[in-house]
C-alpha positions in Angstrom: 59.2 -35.7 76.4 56.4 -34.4 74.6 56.0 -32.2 71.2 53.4 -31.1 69.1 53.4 -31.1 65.2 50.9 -30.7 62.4 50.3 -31.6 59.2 48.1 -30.4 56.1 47.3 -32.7 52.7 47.5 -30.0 50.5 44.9 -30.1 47.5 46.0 -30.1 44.3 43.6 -29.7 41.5 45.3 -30.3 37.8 43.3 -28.7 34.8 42.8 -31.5 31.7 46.2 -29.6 29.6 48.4 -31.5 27.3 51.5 -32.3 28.9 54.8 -33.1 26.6 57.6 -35.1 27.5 58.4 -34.6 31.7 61.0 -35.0 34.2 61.6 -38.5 35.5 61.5 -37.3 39.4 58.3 -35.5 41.1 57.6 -34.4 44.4 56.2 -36.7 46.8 55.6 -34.2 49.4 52.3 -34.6 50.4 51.3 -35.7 53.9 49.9 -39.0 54.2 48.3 -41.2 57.4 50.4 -43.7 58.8 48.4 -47.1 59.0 44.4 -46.0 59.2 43.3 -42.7 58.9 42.3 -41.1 61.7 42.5 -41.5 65.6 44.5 -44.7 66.5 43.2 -44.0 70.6 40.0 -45.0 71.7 38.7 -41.2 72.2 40.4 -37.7 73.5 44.2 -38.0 73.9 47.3 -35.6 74.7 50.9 -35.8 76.3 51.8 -37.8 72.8 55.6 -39.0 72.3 57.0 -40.4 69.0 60.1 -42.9 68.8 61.3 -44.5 66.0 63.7 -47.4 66.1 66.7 -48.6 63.8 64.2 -51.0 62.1 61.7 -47.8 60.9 58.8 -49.3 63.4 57.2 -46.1 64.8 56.1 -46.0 68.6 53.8 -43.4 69.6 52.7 -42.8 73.3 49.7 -40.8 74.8 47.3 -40.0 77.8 44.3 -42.3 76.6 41.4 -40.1 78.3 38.6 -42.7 77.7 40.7 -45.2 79.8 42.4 -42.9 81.9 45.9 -44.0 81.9 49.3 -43.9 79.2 49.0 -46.5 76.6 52.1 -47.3 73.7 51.5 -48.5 70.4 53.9 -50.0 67.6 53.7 -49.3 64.1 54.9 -52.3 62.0 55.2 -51.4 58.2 51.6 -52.3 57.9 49.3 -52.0 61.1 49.2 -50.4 64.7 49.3 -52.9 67.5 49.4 -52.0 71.6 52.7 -52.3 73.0 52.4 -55.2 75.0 49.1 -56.5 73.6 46.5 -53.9 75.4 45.9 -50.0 76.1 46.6 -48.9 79.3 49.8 -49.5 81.0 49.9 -47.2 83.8 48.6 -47.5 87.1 46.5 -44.0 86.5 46.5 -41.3 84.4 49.4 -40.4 82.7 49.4 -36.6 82.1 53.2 -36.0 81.7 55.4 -38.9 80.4 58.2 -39.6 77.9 59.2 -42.4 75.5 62.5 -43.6 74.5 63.9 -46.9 72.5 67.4 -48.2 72.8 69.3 -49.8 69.6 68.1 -53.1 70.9 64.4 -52.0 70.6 63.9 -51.9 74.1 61.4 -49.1 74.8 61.4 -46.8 78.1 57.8 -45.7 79.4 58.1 -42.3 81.9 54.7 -40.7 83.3 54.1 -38.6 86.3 52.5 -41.2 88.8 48.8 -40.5 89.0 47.1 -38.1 92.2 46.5 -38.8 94.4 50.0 -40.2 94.5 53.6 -38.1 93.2 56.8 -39.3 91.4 58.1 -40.6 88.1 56.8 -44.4 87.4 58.9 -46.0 84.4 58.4 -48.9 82.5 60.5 -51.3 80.4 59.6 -53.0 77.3 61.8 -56.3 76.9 60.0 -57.2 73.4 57.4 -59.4 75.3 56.2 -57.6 78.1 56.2 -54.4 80.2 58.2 -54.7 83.6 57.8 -51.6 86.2 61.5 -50.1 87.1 62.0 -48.5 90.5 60.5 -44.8 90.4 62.8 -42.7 89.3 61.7 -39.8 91.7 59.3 -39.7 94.6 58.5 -36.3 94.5 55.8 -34.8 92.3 57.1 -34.5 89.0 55.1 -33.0 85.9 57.7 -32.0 82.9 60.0 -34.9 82.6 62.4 -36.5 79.3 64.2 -39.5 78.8 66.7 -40.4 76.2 69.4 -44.0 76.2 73.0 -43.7 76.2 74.6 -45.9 73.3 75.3 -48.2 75.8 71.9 -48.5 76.6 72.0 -46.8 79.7 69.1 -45.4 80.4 68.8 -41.1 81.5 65.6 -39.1 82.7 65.1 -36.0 83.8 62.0 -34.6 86.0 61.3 -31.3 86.7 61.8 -32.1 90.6 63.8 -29.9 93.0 64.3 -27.5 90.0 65.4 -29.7 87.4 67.4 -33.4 88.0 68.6 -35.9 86.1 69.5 -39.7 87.1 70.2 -42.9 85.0 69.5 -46.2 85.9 72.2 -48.8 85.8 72.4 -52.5 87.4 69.2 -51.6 89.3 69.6 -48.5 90.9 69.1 -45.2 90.1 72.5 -43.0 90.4 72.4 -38.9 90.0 74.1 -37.0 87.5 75.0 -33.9 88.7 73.7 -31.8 91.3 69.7 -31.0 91.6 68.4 -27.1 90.7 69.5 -27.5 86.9 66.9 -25.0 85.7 68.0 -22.5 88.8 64.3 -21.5 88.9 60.7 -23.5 87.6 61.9 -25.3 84.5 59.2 -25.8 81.9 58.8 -27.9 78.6 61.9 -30.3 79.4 63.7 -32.4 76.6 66.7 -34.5 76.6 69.5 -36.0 73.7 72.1 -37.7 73.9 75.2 -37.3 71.4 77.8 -39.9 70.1 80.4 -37.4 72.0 79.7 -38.9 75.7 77.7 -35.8 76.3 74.0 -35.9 77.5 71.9 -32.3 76.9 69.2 -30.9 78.8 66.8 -28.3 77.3 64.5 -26.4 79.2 62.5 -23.2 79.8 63.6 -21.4 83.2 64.2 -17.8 82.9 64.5 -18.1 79.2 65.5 -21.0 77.0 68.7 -22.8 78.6 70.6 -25.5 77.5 72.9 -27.7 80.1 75.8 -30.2 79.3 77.6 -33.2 81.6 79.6 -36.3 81.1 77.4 -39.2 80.4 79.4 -40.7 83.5 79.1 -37.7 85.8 78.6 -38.1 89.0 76.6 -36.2 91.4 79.1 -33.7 92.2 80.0 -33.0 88.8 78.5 -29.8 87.7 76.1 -28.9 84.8 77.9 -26.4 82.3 75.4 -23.7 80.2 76.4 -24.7 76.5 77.2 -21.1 75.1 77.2 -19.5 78.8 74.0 -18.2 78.2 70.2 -18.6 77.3 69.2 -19.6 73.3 66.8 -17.0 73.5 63.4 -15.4 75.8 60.5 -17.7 75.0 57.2 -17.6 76.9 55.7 -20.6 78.7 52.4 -22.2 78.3 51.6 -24.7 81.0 52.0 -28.1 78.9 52.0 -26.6 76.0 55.5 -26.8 74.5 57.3 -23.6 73.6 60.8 -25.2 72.7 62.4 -28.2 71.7 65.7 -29.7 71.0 67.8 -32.0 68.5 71.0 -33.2 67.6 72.2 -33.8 64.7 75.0 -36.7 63.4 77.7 -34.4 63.8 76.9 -34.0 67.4 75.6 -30.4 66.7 72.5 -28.9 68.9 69.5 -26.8 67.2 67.4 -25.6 69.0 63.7 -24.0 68.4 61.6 -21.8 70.3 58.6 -19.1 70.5 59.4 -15.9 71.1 58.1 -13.9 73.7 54.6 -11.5 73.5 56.6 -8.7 71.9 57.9 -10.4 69.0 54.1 -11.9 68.6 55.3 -15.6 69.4 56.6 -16.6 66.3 59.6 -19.6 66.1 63.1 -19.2 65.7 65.9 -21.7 65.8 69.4 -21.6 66.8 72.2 -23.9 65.9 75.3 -24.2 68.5 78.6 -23.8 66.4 80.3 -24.4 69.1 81.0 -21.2 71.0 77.8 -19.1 70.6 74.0 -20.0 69.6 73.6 -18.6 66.2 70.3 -18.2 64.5 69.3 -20.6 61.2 67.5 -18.4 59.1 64.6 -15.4 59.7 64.4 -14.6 63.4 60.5 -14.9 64.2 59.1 -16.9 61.5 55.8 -18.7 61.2 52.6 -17.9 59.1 50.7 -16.6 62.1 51.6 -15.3 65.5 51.3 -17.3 68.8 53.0 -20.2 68.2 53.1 -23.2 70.5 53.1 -27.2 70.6 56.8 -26.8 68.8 59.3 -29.4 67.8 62.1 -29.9 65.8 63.7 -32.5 63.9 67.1 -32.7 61.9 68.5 -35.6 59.3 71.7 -37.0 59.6 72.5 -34.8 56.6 71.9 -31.8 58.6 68.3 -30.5 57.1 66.0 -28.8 59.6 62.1 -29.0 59.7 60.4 -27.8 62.6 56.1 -27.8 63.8 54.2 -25.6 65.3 50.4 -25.1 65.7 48.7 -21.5 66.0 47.4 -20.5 68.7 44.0 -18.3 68.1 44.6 -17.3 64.5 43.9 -20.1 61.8 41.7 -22.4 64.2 44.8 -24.4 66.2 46.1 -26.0 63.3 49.5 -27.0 62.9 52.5 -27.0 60.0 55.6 -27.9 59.1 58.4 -25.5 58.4 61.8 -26.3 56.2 65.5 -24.7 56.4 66.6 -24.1 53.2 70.5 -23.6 53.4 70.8 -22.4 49.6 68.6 -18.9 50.9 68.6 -18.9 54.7 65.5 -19.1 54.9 62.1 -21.0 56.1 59.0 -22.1 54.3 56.0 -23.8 54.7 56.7 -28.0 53.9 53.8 -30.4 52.8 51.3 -27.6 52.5 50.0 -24.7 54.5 48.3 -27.1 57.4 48.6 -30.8 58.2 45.8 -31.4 60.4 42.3 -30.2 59.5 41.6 -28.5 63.1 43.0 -28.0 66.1 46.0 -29.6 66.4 48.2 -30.1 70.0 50.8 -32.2 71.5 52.6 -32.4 68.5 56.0 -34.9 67.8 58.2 -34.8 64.8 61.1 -37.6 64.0 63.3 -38.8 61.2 63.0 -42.2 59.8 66.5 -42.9 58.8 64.9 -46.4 57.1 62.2 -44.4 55.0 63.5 -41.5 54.7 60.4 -39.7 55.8 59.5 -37.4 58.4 56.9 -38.5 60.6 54.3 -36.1 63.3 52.0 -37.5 65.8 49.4 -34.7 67.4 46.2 -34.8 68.8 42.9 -34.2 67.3 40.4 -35.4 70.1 42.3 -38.2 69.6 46.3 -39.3 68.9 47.1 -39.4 65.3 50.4 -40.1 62.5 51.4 -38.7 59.6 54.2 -38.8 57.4 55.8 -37.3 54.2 58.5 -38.7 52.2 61.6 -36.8 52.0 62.7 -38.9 48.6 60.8 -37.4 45.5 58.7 -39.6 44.1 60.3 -41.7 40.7 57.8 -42.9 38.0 60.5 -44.7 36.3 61.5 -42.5 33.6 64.4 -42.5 31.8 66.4 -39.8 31.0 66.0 -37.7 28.3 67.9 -37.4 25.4 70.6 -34.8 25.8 73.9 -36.0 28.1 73.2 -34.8 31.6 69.5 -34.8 31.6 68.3 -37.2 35.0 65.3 -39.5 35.3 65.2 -41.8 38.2 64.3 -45.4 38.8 62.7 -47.2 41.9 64.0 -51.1 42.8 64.2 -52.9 45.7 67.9 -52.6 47.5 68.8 -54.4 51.4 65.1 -55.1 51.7 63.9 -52.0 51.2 62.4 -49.6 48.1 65.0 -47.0 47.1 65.0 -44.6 44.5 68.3 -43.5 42.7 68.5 -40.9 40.3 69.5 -42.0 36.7 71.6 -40.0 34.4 72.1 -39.8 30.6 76.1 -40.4 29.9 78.0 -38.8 27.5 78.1 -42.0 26.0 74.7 -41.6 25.2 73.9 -44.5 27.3 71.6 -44.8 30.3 73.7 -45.3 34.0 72.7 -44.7 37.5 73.7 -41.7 38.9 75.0 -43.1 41.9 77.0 -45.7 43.6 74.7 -48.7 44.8 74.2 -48.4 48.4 74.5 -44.9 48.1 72.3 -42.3 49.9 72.7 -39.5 47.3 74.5 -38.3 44.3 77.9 -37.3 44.4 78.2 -33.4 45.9 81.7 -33.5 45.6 84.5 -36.2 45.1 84.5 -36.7 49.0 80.9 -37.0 49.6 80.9 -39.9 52.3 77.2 -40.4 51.4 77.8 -41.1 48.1 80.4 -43.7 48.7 78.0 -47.0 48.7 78.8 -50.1 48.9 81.6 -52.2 48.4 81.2 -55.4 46.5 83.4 -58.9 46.0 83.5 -60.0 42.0 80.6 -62.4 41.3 79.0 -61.5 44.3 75.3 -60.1 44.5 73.2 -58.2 47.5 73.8 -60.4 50.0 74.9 -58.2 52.8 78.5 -58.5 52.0 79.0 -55.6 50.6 77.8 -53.0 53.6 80.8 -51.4 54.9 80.1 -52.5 58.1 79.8 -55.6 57.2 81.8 -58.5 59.4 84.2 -60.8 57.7 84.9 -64.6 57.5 87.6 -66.4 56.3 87.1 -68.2 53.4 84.2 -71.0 52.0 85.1 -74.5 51.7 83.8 -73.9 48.2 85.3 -71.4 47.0 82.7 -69.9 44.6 79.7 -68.7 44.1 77.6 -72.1 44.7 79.7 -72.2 47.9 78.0 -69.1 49.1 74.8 -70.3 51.1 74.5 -68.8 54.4 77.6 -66.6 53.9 76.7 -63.0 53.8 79.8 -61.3 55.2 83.1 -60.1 53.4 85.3 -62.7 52.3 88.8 -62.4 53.8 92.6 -64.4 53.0 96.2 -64.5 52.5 97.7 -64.8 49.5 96.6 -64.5 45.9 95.5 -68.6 46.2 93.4 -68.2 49.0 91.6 -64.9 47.8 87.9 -65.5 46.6 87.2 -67.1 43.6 90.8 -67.3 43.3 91.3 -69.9 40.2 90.1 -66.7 37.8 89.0 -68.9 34.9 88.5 -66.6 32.1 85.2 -68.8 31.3 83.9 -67.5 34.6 81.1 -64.6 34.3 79.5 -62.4 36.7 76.2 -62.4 34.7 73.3 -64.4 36.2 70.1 -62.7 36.3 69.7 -64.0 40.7 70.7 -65.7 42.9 69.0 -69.3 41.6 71.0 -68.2 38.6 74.6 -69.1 39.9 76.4 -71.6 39.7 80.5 -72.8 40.0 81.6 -70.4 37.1 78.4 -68.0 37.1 77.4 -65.0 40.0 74.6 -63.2 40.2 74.3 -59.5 39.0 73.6 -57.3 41.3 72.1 -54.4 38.5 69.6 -56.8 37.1 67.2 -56.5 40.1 67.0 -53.0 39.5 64.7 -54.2 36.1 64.6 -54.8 32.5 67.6 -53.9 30.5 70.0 -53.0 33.7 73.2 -54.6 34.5 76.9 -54.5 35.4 78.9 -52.7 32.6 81.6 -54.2 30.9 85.3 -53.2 30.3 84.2 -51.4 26.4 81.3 -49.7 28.6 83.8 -48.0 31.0 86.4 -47.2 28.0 83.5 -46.0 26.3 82.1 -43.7 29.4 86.0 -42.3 30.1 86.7 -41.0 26.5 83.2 -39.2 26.2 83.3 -38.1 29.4 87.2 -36.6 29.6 87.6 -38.6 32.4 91.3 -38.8 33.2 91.5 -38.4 37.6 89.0 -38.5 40.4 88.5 -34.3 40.3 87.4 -35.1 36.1 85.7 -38.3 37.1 83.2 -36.0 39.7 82.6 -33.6 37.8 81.7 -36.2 35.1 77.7 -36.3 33.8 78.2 -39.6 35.7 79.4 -38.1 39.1 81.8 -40.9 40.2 83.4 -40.2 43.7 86.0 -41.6 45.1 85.2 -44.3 46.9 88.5 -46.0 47.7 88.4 -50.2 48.1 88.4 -52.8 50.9 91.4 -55.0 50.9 90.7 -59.1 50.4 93.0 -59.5 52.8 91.5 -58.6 55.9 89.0 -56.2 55.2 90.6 -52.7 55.7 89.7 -49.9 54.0 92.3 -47.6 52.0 92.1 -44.8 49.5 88.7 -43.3 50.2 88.5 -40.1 49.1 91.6 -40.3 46.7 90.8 -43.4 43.9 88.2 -44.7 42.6 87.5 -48.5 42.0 84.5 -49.7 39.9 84.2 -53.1 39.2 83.2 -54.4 35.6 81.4 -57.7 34.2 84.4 -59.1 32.9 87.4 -60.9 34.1 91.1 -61.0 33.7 94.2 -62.9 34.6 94.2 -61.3 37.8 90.6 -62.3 38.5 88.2 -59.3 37.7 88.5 -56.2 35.1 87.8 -52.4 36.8 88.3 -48.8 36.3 90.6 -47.4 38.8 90.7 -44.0 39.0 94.0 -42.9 40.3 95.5 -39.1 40.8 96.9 -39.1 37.2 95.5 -42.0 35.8 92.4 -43.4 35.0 92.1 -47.0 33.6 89.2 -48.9 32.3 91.3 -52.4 31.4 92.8 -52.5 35.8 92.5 -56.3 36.7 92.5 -57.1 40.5 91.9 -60.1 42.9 87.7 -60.6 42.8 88.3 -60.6 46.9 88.8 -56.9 46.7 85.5 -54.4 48.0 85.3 -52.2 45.0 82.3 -50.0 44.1 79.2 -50.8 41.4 77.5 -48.4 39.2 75.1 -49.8 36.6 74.2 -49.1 33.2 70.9 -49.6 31.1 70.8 -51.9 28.2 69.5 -49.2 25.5 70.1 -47.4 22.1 71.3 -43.5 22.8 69.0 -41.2 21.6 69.8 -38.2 19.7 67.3 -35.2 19.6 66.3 -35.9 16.1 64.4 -39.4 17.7 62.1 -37.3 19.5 59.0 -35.8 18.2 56.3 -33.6 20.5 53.5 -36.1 21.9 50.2 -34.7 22.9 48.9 -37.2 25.7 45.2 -36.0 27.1 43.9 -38.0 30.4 40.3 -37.6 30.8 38.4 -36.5 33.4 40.9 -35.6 35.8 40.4 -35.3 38.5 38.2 -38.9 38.4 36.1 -41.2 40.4 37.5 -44.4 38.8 38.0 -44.7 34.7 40.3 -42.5 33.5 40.8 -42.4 29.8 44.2 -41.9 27.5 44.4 -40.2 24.2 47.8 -40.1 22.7 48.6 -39.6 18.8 51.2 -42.6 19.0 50.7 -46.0 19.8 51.1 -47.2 23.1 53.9 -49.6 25.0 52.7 -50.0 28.3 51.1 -48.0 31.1 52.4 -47.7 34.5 51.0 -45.9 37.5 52.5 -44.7 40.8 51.3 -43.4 44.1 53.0 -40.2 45.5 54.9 -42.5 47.8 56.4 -43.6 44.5 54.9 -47.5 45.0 53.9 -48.6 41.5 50.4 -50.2 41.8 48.5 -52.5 39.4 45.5 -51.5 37.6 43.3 -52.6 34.6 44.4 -51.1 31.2 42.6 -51.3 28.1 41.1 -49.9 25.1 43.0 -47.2 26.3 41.3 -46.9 29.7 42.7 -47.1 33.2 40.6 -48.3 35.9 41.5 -46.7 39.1 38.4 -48.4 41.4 39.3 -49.5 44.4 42.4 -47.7 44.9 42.3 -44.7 47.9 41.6 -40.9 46.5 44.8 -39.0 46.0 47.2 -38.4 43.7 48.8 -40.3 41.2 51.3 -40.3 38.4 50.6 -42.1 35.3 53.5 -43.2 33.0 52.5 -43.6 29.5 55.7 -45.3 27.4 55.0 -45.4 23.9 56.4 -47.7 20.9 58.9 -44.9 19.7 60.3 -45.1 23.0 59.3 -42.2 24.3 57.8 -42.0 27.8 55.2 -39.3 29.2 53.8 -38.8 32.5 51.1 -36.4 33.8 49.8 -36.2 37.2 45.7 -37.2 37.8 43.7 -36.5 41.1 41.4 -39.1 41.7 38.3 -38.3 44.2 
């Protein structure tokens, strides 16, 4: 399994303008190195494979020329390390191979097994230490794939006998299917496997052909053509790859490809609906002709990108391309180029965990990139008129998240989606805008993940009871229920966890930052008389976009009412145990009370004065020289709260301000957002290059 993709910083070069009051969210596409810049191999490289497990670590394989044999390394959040604790795995050289993980972060090393010898070697990664399976095939095998079963099963395929697949289970390799898949030479293999119980083969053999079977077939059991016929007439390159395959959540297959000589090798892709291939987009696209090294990539919300280098026109390079659904068409993502030359053996994945593309390719040597899919947030609150979005950046599960922010009709500052969410509400239904479910008085603890186990009830039975309990809460009957003695003194208010105590939990929306929190009973009443909110269709369409997100019973943990009523816990309590809105089909009711056991939805508000436009005046803010080497200087006709500044990644870093200087020393060239929030209240950004 092995795909090329390339990647271009693009170069941005800001004049010294004034800039007036801007948007609270900014692109963060811009390609950036994963761990050091440069080559992570010890000299020339190809054959590279990218994997990336559950936990975001990246794994990136290649053909280490300077030692002659396949070596694995593991991206950790912060550094590259070999897989295993040195370069060179293989027995020789290691000029076709694949690389696949399993949800248990086992990882699967296939290369061909090195001349004078022939075959498939594998390799398993336990966490500790490589182990050599059984070859897989003893003939000589050069295009190969693998991919694991969710049952951790694992599949390869090698290019022997015309095309074959097998899977290795207690020990022994079994065949699925009978040999001669391809019918002819295949070329440019790859290999997925869906949630459905199906595994797909993709190959080039008279054109580009994709083949289906059972994940339990058997050898007999015969390989079907998904859509009776070929994607489409590519060409074929040796081992540079002309076509690639993914799958997306939904079990659909896309597929991309270069055309043949007459339709100058450009890329198209086709998506399966089903019965037929049907193309996404322009058929032949690219910004120059003969291109090869392709591979495709699609997130679980069903966006496409795809990467391709040139062949002879613009010096080998390689780029990203993006599907956009609105238009049906492609364009150029992250710039023109993302590497700087020549660019082959391209991979692109999805981290699910950063929400980030990611590319290895070879320049001389193996290298990885990555661009954020999440636009950048400075922090900025919305503006002043209901409706208008800013965005703020927080820690959530471990991880920094970004959530768009939205100015109420109300006047008041809320987040514009449910915690835990992925995205703002597209419609009422929008699963990915569902979030989390949380317990009254409870905080991020884990709890509150839908997937989350349950336990039966704490010996103490509130929130100092709590240590070491991080599932959902389950009982019978309103006196076993969590939290159940409902003392109206009780309060779901602490600002964390060390906060809590017998009668106090923590909030959950004061780690977002200063001036957030859990809204009370008047907030809600507030929100549904300015808003017209009266049932889950007027609660959508809302400035505040609240889907219905159903509940999750105390009782034993099942979920009802998703996509029909909405329940959003408040700060408050009641005789029941805690106060919520509930939006019902006719109904919608700020003063509900419920048992505090009950999974119910959070939204958060921002302690702060509405605005009205007449609180606003035009600010000039200069930032001087820009772009900069290190000092960076603010004039502003107002005086000044505090200065924050962001990477294009949207981390906030920490740099020297005063007498109205920034000092950026030290800090990597790039670009950067600085966020200047003045004593009126107003806050004004402009973007600086620093070189």
């Amino acid at each position: 399994m092995f795909k090329n993709l390339y990647l271009v910083v693009t170069r941005i070069r800001l004049g010294l303008g004034m800039l007036s009051i801007a948007a609270g969210v900014l692109s963060a596409q811009q390609w950036q190195d994963v761990g050091t810049p440069g080559n992570l191999s010890s000299g020339t490289s190809g054959y590279n494979n990218l994997t990336i497990d559950a936990q975001g670590n990246y794994y990136v394989s290649y053909y280490d020329v300077a030692l002659g044999k396949g070596s694995v390394q593991k991206f950790n959040g912060t550094s590259w390390s070999y897989v295993g604790g040195s370069a060179g795995i293989t027995a020789g050289s290691a000029t076709f191979s694949s690389l696949s993980v399993d949800t248990s972060g086992r990882l699967y090393y296939t290369n061909q097994w090195a001349y004078p010898n022939s075959g498939m070697e594998v390799r398993k990664f336990d966490g500790t230490s490589w182990s050599q399976l059984p070859n897989a095939f003893g003939a000589t095998t050069n295009y190969q794939a693998s991919a694991v079963a969710p049952n951790g099963d694992l599949f390869v395929y090698g290019s022997v006998d015309s095309g074959t697949v097998k899977r290795y289970v207690n020990g022994t390799w079994e065949q699925v299917g009978p040999t001669g898949i391809a019918g002819g030479v295949p070329y440019n293999a790859e290999m997925v496997i869906g949630t459905n119980g199906k595994v797909y083969v993709c190959q080039n053999s008279s054109g580009v052909k994709v083949f289906e079977n059972s994940l339990t077939a058997s050898s007999a059991d015969a390989w079907t053509l998904v859509g009776g016929t070929s994607v489409g007439t590519t060409f074929t390159e040796g081992v540079n790859a002309t076509s690639d395959i993914a799958i997306g959540a939904d079990n659909k297959l896309y597929v991309v490809y270069s055309s043949n000589a007459a339709n100058n090798r450009k890329l198209n892709v086709k998506k399966f609906n089903g019965t037929d291939w049907e193309q996404v987009g322009d058929a032949n696209f690219g910004i120059s002709n003969d291109l090869y090294n392709v591979a495709i990539a699609v997130t679980p919300a069903g966006k496409i990108y795809v990467v391709a280098s040139g062949w002879a026109i613009n010096g080998g390079k390689n780029t990203v391309y993006e599907y956009n659904a609105a238009t049906n068409t492609w364009a150029t993502f992250g710039g023109d180029f993302i590497s700087d030359g020549t660019a082959t053996y391209n991979d692109l994945q999805y981290d699910t965990v950063s929400n980030s593309l990611v590319v290895t390719y070879s320049q001389s040597g193996v290298r990885v990139k990555r661009i954020s899919l999440t636009p950048a947030c400075n922090n900025t609150d919305p503006g002043a008129n209901p409706g208008d979005t800013g965005c703020v950046s927080f820690t959530y599960k471990g991880q920094q998240v970004s959530y768009t922010t939205v100015r109420g009709q109300d006047g008041k500052v809320w987040l514009q989606q449910n915690l835990g969410s992925t995205q703002v509400a597209a419609s009422m239904t929008d699963t990915d805008s569902y979030g989390d479910l949380f317990q009254w008085g409870r905080w991020d603890d884990g709890h509150q993940g839908r997937n989350s186990s349950t336990v039966s009830m704490p010996s103490v039975n509130n929130p100092s009871g709590l240590t070491g309990v991080t599932s959902f809460i389950i009982g019978s009957g309103t006196s076993n229920y969590w939290w159940s003695a409902n003392a109206l003194t009780d309060k779901w208010s602490g600002e964390n966890i060390a906060a809590i105590t017998s009668e106090i939990g923590a909030d959950p929306c004061k780690a977002i930052g200063q001036g957030w929190r859990l809204p009370t009973q008047a907030d809600w009443t507030a929100a549904l008389n300015a808003e017209g909110i009266s049932n889950p269709a007027t609660a959508f369409n809302s400035k505040l976009k609240l889907p219905a997100a159903g509940n999750r019973s105390p009782i034993d943990g099942s979920f009802t009412y998703a996509g029909q009523r909405g329940y959003y816990w408040s700060s408050d309590v009641s005789g029941s145990g805690g106060k919520y809105l509930y939006v019902g089909s006719t109904i919608a009711n700020a003063a509900s009370g419920g048992p505090r056991g009950q999974g119910q939805s959070l939204r958060c508000i921002k302690e702060t004065s509405a605005l009205g436009t007449s609180d606003i005046r035009h600010i000039n803010l200069g930032i001087y020289p820009n772009p900069t080497k290190d000092i960076l200087n603010i004039k502003v006709d107002s005086l000044i709260d505090v200065v924050n500044v962001t990477n294009m990644v949207g981390q906030r870093i920490h740099v020297q301000f005063s007498n109205n200087q920034i000092n950026l020393q030290g800090f990597p060239n790039g670009l950067y957002i600085v966020e200047v929030k003045l004593k009126n209240g107003q806050t004004i950004s402009k973007k600086v290059i620093k070189n």
